[in-house]
Structures are given as C-alpha cells and as structure tokens.
Backbone as a ProteinNet text record, in pm:
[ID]
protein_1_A
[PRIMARY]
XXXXXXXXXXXXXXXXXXXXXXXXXXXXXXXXXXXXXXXXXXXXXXXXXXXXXXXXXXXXXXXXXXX
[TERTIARY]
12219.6	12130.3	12046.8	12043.1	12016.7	11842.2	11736	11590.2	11562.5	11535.9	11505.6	11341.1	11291.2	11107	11080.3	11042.6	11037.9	10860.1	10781.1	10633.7	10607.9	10555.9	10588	10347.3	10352	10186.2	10146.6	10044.4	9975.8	9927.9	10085	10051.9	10091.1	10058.8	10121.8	10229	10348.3	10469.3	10488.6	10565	10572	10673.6	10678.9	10784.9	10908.6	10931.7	11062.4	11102.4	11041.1	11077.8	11099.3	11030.1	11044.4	11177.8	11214.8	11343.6	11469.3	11415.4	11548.4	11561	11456.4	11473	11527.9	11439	11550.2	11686.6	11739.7	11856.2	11991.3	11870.7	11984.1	11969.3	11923.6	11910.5	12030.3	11984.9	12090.8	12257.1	12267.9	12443.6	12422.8	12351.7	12386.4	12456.6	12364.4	12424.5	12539.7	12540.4	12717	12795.9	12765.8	12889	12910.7	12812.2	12793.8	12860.7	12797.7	12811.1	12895.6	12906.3	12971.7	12894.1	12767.7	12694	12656.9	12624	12665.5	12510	12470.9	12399.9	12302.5	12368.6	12305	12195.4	12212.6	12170.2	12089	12104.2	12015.3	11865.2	11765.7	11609.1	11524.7	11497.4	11417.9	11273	11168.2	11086.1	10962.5	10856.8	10815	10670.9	10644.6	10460.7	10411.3	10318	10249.8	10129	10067.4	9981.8	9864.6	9753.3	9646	9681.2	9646.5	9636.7	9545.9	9468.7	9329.7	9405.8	9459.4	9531	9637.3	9693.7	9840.4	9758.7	9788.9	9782.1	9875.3	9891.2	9967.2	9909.6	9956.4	9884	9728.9	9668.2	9574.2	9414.4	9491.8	9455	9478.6	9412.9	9486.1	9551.3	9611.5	9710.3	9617.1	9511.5	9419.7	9380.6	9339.5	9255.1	9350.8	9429.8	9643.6	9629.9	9665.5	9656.3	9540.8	9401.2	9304.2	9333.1	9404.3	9466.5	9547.8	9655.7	9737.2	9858	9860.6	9990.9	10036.5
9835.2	9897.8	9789.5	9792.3	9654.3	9738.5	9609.5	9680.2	9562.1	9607	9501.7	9495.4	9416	9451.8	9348.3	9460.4	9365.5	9373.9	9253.6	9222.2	9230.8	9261	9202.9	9258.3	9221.4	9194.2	9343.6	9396.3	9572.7	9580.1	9591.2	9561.7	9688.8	9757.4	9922.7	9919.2	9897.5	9886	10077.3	10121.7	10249.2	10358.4	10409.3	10509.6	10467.5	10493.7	10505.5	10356.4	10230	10103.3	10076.1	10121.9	10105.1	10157	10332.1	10387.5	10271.9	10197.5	10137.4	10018	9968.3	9846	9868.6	9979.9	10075.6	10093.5	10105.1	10178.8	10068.3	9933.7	9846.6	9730.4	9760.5	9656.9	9733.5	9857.1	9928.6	9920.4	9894.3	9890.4	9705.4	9645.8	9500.3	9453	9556.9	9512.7	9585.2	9682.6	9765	9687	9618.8	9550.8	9439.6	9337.9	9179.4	9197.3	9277.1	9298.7	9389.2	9485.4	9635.1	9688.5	9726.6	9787.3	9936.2	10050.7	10137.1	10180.8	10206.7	10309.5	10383.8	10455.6	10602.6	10538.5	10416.2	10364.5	10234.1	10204.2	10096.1	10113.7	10104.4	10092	9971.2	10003.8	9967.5	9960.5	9885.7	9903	9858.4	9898.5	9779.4	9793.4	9709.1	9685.9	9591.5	9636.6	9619.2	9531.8	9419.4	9349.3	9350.1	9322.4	9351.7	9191.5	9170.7	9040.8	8893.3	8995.2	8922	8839.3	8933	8927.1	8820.3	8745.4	8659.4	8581.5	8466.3	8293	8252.3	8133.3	8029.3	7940.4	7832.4	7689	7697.7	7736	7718.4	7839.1	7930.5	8027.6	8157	8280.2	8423.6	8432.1	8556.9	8591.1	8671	8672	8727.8	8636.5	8533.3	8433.7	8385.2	8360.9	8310.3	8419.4	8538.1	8639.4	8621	8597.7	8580.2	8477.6	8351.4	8259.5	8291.5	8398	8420	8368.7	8312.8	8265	8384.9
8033.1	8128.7	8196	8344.5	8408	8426	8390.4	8464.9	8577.6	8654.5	8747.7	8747.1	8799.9	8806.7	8941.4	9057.6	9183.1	9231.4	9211.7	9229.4	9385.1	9469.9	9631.7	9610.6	9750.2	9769.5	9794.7	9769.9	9775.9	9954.3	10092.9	10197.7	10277.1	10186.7	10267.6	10303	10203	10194.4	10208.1	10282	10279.4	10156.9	10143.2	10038.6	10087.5	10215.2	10225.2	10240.2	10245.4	10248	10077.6	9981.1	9821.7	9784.7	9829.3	9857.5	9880.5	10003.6	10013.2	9901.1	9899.8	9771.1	9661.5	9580.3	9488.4	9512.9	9571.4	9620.6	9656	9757.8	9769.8	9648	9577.5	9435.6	9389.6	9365.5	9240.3	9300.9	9406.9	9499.5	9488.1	9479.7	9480.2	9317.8	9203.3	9038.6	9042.8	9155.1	9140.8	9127	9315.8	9332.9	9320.2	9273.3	9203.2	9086.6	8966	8854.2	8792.4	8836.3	8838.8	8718.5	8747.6	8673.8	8693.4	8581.1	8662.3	8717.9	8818.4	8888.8	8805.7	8720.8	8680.3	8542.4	8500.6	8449.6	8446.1	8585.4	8654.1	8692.2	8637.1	8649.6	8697.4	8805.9	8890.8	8898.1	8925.8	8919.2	8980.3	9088.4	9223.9	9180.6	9108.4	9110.1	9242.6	9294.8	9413.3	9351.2	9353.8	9320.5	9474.2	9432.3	9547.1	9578.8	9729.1	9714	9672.1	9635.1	9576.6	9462.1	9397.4	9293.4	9279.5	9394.8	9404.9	9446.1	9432.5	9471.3	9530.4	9626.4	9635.1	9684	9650	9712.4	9649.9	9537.5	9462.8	9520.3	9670.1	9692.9	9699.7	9744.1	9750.8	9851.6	9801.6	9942.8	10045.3	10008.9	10138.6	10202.4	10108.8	10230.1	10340.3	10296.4	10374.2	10489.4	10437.5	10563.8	10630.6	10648.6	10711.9	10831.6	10779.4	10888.4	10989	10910.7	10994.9	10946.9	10800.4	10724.4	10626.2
[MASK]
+++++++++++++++++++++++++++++++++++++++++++++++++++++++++++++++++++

C-alpha cells in the first residue's frame, strides 16, 4: 500500500486543484509502479507560510518581494 505525503505552502490551493494531485499521483504509482489505486493513500498537508523557510527565511517574507 503506497502513502504518499505531499507538503506544498497554505496558498489557497483550491479543492479541486488537491483532487487533481490526489488523483494524478495515484495514476503515476499505477503506471510507474503498477500499484493498485484502491489502495494508494494520499495525503496534502498545507503548511502556513510563516511556517516554511528557505534561504534562512519564510516563505512570506519571499512572497512579500515578489519571489
């Protein structure tokens, strides 16, 4: 049973954009792996960006620039 766990930034990612991530993860371990589907778990935690770093800052202050 494949779990995937996909982190991305808390940017008002919509339902139906999570839908597809779900969906095209679970057809990518199909057909990479041949894993089955009905048993593939998925899973999308949304982190605030306060919360993420890079380059020794947040991902807000980054978006504030315009990066």
């Amino acid at each position: 049973m494949p779990y995937v766990n996909i982190r991305i930034t808390n940017e008002k990612v919509t339902p139906a954009k999570k839908a597809q991530l779900i969906q095209g993860v679970t057809t990518l371990l199909k057909d990479v792996l041949d894993k089955n589907p009905n048993t593939t778990v998925v899973v999308i935690d949304e982190v605030e960006t306060d919360n993420w770093g890079i380059g020794g800052e947040t991902v807000t202050e980054r978006r504030k620039r315009g990066e």
